[in-house]
LOPA-128821 format. One record per residue (C-alpha): residue number from 1; chain; x, y, z. Coordinates in steps of 0.05 Angstrom, whole numbers, plus 5000, padded with zeros to 4 digits. Layout:
<rs>
   num   cadena   east   north     up
   NUM        A      X       Y      Z
...
</rs>
This chain:
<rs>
   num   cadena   east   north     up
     1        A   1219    8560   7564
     2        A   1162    8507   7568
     3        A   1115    8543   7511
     4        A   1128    8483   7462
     5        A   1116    8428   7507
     6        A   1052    8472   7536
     7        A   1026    8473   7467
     8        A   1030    8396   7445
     9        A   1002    8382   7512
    10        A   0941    8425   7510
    11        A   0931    8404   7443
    12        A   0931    8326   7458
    13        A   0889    8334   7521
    14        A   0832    8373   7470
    15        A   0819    8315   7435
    16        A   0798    8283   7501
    17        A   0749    8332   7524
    18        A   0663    8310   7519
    19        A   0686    8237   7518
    20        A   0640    8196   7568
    21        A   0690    8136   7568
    22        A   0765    8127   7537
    23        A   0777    8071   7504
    24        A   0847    8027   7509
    25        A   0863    8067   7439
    26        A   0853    8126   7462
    27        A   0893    8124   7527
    28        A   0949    8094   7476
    29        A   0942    8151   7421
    30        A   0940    8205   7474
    31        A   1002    8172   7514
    32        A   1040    8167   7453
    33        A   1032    8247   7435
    34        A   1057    8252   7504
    35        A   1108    8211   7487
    36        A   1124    8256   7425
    37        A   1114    8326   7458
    38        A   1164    8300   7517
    39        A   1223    8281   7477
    40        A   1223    8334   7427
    41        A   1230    8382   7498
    42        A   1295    8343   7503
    43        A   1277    8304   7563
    44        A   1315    8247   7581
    45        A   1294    8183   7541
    46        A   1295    8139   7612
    47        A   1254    8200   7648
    48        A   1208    8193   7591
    49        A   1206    8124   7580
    50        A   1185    8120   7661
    51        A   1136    8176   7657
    52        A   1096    8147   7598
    53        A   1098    8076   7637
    54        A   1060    8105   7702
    55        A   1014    8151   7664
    56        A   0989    8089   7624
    57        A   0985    8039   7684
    58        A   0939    8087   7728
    59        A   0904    8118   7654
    60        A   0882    8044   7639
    61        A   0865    8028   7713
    62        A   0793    8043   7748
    63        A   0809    8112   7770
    64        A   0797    8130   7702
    65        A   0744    8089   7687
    66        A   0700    8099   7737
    67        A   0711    8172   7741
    68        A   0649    8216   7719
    69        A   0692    8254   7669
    70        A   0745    8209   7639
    71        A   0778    8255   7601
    72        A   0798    8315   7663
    73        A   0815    8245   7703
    74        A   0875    8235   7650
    75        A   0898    8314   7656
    76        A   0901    8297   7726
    77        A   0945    8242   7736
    78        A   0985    8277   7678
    79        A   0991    8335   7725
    80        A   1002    8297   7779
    81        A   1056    8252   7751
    82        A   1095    8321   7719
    83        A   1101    8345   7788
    84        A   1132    8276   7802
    85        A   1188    8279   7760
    86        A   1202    8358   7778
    87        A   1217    8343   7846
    88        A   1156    8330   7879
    89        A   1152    8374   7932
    90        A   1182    8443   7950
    91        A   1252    8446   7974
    92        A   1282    8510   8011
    93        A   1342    8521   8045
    94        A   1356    8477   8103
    95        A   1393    8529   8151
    96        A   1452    8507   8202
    97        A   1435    8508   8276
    98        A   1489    8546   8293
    99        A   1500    8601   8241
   100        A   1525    8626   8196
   101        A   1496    8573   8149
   102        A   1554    8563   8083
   103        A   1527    8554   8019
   104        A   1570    8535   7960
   105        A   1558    8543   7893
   106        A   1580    8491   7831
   107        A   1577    8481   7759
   108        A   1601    8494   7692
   109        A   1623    8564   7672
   110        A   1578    8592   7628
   111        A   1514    8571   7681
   112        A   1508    8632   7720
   113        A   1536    8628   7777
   114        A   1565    8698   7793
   115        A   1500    8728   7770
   116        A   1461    8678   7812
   117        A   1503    8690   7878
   118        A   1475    8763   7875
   119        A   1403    8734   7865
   120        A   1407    8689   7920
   121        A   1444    8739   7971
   122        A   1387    8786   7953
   123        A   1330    8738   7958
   124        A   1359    8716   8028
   125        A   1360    8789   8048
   126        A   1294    8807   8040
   127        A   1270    8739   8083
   128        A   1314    8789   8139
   129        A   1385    8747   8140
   130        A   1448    8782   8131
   131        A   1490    8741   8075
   132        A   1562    8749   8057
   133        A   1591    8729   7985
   134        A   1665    8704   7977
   135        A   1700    8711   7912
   136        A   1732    8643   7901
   137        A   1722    8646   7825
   138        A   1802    8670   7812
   139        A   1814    8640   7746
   140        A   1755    8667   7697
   141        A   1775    8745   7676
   142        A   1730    8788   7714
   143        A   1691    8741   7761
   144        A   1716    8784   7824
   145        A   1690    8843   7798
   146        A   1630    8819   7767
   147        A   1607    8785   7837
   148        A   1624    8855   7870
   149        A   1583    8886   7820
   150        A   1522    8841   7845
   151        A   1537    8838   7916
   152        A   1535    8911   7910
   153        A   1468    8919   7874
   154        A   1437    8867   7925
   155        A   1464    8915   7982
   156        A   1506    8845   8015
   157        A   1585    8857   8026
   158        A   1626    8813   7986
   159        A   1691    8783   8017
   160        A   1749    8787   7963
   161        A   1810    8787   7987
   162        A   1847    8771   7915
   163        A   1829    8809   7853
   164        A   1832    8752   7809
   165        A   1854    8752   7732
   166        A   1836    8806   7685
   167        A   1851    8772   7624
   168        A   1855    8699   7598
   169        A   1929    8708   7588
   170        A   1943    8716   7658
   171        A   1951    8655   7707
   172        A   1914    8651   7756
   173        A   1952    8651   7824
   174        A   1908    8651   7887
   175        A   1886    8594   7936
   176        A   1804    8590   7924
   177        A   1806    8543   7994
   178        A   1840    8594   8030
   179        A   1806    8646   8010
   180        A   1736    8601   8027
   181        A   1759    8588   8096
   182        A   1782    8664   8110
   183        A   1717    8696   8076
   184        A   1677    8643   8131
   185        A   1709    8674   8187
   186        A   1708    8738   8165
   187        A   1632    8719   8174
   188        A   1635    8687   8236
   189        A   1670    8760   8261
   190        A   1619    8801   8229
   191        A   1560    8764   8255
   192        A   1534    8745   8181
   193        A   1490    8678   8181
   194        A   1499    8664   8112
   195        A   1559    8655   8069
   196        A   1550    8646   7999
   197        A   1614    8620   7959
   198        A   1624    8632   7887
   199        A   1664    8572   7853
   200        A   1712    8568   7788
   201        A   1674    8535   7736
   202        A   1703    8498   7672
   203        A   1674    8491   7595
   204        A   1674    8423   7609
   205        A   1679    8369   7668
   206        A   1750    8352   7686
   207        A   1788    8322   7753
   208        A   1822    8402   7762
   209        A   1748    8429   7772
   210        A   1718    8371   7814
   211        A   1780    8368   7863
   212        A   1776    8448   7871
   213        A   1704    8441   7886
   214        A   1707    8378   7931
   215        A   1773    8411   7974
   216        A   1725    8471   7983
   217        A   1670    8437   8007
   218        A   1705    8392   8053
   219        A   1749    8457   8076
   220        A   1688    8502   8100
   221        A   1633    8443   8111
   222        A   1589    8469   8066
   223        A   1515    8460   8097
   224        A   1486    8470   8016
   225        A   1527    8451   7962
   226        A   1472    8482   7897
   227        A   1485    8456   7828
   228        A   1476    8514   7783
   229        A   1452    8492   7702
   230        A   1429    8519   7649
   231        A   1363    8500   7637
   232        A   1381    8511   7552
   233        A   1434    8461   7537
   234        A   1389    8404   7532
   235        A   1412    8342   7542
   236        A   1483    8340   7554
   237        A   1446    8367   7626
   238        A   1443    8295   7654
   239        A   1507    8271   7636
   240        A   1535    8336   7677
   241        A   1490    8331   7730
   242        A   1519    8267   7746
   243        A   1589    8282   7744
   244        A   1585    8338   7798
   245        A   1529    8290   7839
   246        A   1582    8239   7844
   247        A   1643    8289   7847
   248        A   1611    8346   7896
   249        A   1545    8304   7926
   250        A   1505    8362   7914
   251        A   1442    8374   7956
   252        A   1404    8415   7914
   253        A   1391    8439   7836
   254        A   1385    8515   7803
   255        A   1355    8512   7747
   256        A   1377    8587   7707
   257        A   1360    8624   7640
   258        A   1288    8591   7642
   259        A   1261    8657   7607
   260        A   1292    8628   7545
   261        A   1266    8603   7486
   262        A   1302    8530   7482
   263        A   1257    8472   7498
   264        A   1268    8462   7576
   265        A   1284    8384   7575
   266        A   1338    8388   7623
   267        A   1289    8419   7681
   268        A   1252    8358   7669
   269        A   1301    8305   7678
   270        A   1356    8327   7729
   271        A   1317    8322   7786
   272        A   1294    8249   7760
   273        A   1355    8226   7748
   274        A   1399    8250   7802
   275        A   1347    8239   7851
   276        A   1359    8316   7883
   277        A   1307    8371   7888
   278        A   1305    8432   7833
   279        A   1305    8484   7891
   280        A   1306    8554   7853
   281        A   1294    8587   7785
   282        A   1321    8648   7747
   283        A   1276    8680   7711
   284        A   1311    8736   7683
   285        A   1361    8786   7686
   286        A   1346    8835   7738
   287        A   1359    8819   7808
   288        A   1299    8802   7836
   289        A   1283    8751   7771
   290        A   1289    8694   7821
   291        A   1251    8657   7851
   292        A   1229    8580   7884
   293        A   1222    8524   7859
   294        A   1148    8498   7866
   295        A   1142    8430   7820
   296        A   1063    8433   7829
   297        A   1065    8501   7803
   298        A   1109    8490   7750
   299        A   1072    8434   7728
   300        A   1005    8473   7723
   301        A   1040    8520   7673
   302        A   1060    8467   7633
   303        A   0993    8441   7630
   304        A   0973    8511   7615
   305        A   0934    8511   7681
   306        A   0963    8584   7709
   307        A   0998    8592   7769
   308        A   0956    8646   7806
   309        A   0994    8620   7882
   310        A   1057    8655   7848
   311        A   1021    8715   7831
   312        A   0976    8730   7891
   313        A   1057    8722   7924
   314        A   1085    8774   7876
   315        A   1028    8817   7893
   316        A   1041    8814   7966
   317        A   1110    8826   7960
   318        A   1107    8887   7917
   319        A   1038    8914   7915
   320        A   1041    8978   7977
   321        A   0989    8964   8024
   322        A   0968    9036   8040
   323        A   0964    9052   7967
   324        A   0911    8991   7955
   325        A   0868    9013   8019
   326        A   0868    9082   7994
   327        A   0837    9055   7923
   328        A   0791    9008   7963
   329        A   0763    9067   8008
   330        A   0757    9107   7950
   331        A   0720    9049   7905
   332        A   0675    9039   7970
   333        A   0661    9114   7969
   334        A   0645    9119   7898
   335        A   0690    9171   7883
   336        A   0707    9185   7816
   337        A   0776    9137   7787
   338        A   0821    9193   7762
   339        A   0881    9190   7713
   340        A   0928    9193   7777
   341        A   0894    9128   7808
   342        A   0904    9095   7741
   343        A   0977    9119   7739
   344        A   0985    9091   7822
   345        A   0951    9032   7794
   346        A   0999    9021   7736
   347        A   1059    9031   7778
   348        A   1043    8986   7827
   349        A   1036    8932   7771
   350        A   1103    8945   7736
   351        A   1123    8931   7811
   352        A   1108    8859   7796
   353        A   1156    8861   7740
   354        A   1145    8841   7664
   355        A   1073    8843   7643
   356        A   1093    8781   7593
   357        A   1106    8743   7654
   358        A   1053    8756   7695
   359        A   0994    8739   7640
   360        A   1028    8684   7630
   361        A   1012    8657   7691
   362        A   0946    8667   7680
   363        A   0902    8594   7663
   364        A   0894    8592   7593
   365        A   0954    8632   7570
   366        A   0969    8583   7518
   367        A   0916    8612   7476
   368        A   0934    8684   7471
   369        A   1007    8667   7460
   370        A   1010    8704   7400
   371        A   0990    8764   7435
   372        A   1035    8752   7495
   373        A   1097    8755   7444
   374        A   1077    8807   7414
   375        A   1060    8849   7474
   376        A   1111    8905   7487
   377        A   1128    8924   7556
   378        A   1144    8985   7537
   379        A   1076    9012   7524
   380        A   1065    9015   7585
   381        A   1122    9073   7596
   382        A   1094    9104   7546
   383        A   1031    9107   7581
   384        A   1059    9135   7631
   385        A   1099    9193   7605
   386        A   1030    9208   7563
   387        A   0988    9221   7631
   388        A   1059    9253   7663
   389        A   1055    9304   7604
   390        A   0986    9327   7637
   391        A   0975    9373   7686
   392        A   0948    9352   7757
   393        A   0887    9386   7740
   394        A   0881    9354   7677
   395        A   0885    9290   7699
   396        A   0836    9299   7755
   397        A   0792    9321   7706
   398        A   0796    9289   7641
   399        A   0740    9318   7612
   400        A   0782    9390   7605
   401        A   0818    9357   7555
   402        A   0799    9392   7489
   403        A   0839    9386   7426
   404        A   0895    9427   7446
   405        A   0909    9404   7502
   406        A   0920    9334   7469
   407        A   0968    9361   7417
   408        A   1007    9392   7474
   409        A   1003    9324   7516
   410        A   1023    9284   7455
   411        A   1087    9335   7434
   412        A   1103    9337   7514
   413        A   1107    9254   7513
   414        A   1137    9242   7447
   415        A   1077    9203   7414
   416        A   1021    9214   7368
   417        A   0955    9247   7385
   418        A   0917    9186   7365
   419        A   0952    9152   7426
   420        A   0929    9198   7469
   421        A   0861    9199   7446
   422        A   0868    9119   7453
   423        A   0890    9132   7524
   424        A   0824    9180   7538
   425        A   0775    9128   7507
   426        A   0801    9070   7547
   427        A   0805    9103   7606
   428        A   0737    9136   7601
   429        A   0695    9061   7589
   430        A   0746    9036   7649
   431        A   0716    9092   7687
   432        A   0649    9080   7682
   433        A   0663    9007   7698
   434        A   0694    9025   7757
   435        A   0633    9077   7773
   436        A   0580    9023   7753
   437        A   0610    8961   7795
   438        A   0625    9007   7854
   439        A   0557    9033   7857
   440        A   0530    8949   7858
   441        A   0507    8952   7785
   442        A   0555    8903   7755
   443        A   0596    8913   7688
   444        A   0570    8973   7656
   445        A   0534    8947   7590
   446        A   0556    8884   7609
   447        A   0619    8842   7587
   448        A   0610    8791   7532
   449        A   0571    8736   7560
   450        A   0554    8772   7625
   451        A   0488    8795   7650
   452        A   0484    8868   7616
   453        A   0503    8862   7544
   454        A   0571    8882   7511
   455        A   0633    8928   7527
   456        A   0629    8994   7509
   457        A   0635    9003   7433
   458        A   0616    8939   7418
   459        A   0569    8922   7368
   460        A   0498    8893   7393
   461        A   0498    8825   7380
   462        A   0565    8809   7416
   463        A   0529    8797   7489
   464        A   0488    8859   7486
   465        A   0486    8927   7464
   466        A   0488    8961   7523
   467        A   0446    9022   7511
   468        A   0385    9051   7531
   469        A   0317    9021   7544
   470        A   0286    8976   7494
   471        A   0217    8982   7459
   472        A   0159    8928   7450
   473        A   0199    8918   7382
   474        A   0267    8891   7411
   475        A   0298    8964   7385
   476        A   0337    9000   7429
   477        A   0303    9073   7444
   478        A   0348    9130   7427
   479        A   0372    9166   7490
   480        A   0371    9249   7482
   481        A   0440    9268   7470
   482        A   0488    9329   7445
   483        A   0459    9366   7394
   484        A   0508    9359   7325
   485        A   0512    9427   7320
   486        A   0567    9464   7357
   487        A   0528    9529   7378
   488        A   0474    9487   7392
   489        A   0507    9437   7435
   490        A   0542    9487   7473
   491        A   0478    9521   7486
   492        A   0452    9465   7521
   493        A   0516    9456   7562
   494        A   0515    9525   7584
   495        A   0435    9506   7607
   496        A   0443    9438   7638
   497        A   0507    9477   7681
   498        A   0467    9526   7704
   499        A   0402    9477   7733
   500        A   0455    9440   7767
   501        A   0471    9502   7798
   502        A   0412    9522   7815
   503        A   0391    9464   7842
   504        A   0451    9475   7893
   505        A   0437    9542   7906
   506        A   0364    9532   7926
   507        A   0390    9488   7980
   508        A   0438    9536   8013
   509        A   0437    9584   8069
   510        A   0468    9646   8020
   511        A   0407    9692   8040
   512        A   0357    9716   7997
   513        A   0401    9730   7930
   514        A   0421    9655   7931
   515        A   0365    9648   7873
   516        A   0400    9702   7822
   517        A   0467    9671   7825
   518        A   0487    9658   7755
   519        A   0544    9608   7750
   520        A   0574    9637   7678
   521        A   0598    9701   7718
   522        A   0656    9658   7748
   523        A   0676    9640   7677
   524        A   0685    9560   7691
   525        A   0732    9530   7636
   526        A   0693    9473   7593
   527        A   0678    9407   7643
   528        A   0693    9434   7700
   529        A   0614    9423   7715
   530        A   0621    9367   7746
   531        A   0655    9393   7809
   532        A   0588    9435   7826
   533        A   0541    9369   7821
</rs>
């Protein structure tokens, strides 16, 4: 939603950076790209026109001037005065004293609502309440059934005594108020703490729609009256925002479709100008693409700073606890990282939800945007059925994997056996990353600019090469490898195989024909050597 504005801004605040001191044209040239980057978002002109007015009266004053670095000062009251105009601080639910506590939900049809009482009801069920949603939406075709459809994907009963309409031809006939009042004693019956009512909207504002919404409100004493926009129709998002503010008094703002691709202005202006809180976000689709509002979050990925609180809280939410201890016992071990750990691993991440998303809240996302776009979620499903087209053995033990054994992994997945050999070199130099850091040794050949030298394949030059030992010279010395020639080279697997196994046989209490064992008599398949280190 926010990548254009994200961009302009990063880009203004580069020309700052290495300056000692900021002169009065600079704090001008820099407020006016703000200026610039802010309206073409679609933010309001008086939210703008405010914005600029602050950043330039503290920008000019000594908190800049004195400060050591003039230049991350200005980012920061940027920063500071973005989380300003979002809301300032973080606004939840404000639950009744004596339950249940009735939310109702407002806006124009089109915003989300139905779709967002599902999110809500879900997101209030997993902080352990037990919501109820009431179908007062009897006039658009469907709405009934689509909020049943939710209610029962979130697992949370939905009170709907009337069907509804099931076509636009049909006039609607029941009483939304009645059926609000009912549906919050059906609650009061049923021991739910939460009712969560679903509201008519219109295409437009008129007197029919604010007089519904106001008789409900008044009818049930709604606790939390949410206004529900969509964060992609730009301007025209104040003017409505202040019809229902002044029709409805709403106490609270839901911002959805923010995983659009529109500019975003109307997130940051509503709260500004109606002077009430941007409580919650969709994100998405799916159900649990919701989440809350944190301005000082938000801001930060504006500013392209990450938002790693948001992550570490997806993590915990989704990430299973006795699957990460069993990784971290076996990384403390230093037991080999197998195919299925790198499968666990992979599902625990698509846990999280899209992997778009979640490097994008990385700091510094800005600048691989162009591979964020372009990154397919998909790959990693495909990923997956490659390493579920192996057998347990195989992916325990990687090093089986021979030639056919990839074409039959590659026909069993549906992909090409360059994918899978892809998938086998990757996971091999992740491997002995995991091997080297685990036994205290840091990055294995290094990482580019990191003690060490390079990653694996990479040419020398590019933070190291990473290979063996160096001579007087500055040349790397050539490690003994596999010999090039197949007989050859299996010869001297067939000898290092059988010192390692007499090297465990000396050791052992077989009795006195320990010595003459000869390993090739079992007939091992190829790799499996390294189970008898």
């Amino acid at each position: 939603m926010f990548n254009s504005l994200s961009d302009r801004l990063t880009a203004t605040f580069k020309n700052l950076r290495g300056k000692g001191r900021l002169t009065e044209a600079d704090i001008d040239g820099t407020a006016r790209e703000i200026r610039r980057a802010l309206l073409d978002a679609d933010v309001a002109v008086p939210v703008v026109r405010e914005f600029i007015a602050r950043i330039k009266a503290r920008a000019l004053g000594a908190e800049v001037s004195g400060a050591l670095n003039p230049g991350q000062q200005v980012v920061k009251i940027v920063n500071e005065e973005l989380v300003g105009i979002l809301g300032g601080q973080t606004r939840e639910l404000q639950l009744a004293k004596q339950p249940p506590t009735i939310i109702m939900l407002a806006g124009l049809q089109g915003a989300g609502k139905t779709t967002l009482a599902g999110k809500l009801a879900n997101h209030l069920k997993s902080k352990g309440h037990a919501p109820l949603l009431v179908a007062c939406d009897l006039q658009r075709p469907n709405a009934v059934k689509q909020l049943q459809v939710g209610g029962e994907r979130a697992g949370v009963p939905v009170y709907a005594p009337h069907p509804g309409v099931s076509s636009e031809a049909e006039v609607p006939t029941g009483d939304p108020v009645a059926v609000a009042r009912d549906g919050v004693g059906t609650a009061r019956e049923k021991l739910h703490d939460v009712v969560i009512i679903d509201t008519a909207g219109r295409l437009g504002v008129d007197q029919e729609l604010m007089a519904q919404a106001a008789n409900i409100k008044a009818a049930v004493g709604a606790h939390e009256t949410l206004f529900v926009i969509d964060a992609m129709i730009g301007q025209d998002a104040v003017n409505t925002a202040q019809a229902f503010n002044e029709g409805v008094d709403f106490t609270g703002v839901v911002l959805t479709k923010l995983d659009g691709d529109a500019r975003g202005g109307a997130a940051l202006s509503v709260a500004q100008v109606t002077g009430k809180p941007v409580m919650y976000a969709s994100t998405g689709e799916g159900l649990k693409d919701f989440e809350v509002f944190h301005p000082d979050r938000m801001a930060k990925r504006i500013l392209d700073m990450g938002d790693i609180l948001s992550l570490i809280e997806q993590a915990e939410a989704n990430w299973d606890k006795a699957e990460a201890a069993k990784m971290a016992k076996k990384f403390a071990d230093q037991e080999d990282f197998t195919l299925e750990d790198f499968r666990a691993q992979m599902q625990q991440i698509k846990k999280m939800g899209s992997m778009k998303k979640l490097l994008g809240m990385m700091p510094g996302a800005a600048g691989m945007r162009q591979q964020l776009e372009q990154f397919d979620d998909s790959q990693l499903d495909r990923v997956e059925a490659i390493i579920n087209s192996m057998t347990p053995h195989e992916r325990n033990a990687p090093k089986i994997i021979n030639g056919s054994r990839r074409a039959r992994i590659a026909k069993g997945s549906g992909v090409h056996v360059s994918e899978v050999n892809q998938l086998l070199e990757r996971f091999g130099q992740a491997a002995k990353m995991m091997k080297k850091m685990a036994g205290g040794g840091g990055m294995p050949g290094g990482m580019p600019g990191m003690p060490g030298g390079g990653m694996p394949g990479m040419p020398p030059g590019m933070g190291g090469a990473g290979g063996g030992k160096k001579k007087k010279g500055g040349k790397p010395k050539k490690q003994k490898g596999k010999s090039g020639n197949p007989a050859k080279a299996a010869q001297q697997a067939r000898e290092a195989e059988q010192r390692r196994a007499q090297k465990q046989m000396d050791g052992a209490s077989f009795g006195a024909g320990a010595k003459d064992f000869d390993p090739e008599k079992l007939d091992l398949p190829s790799g499996f050597e390294k189970y008898l280190k």
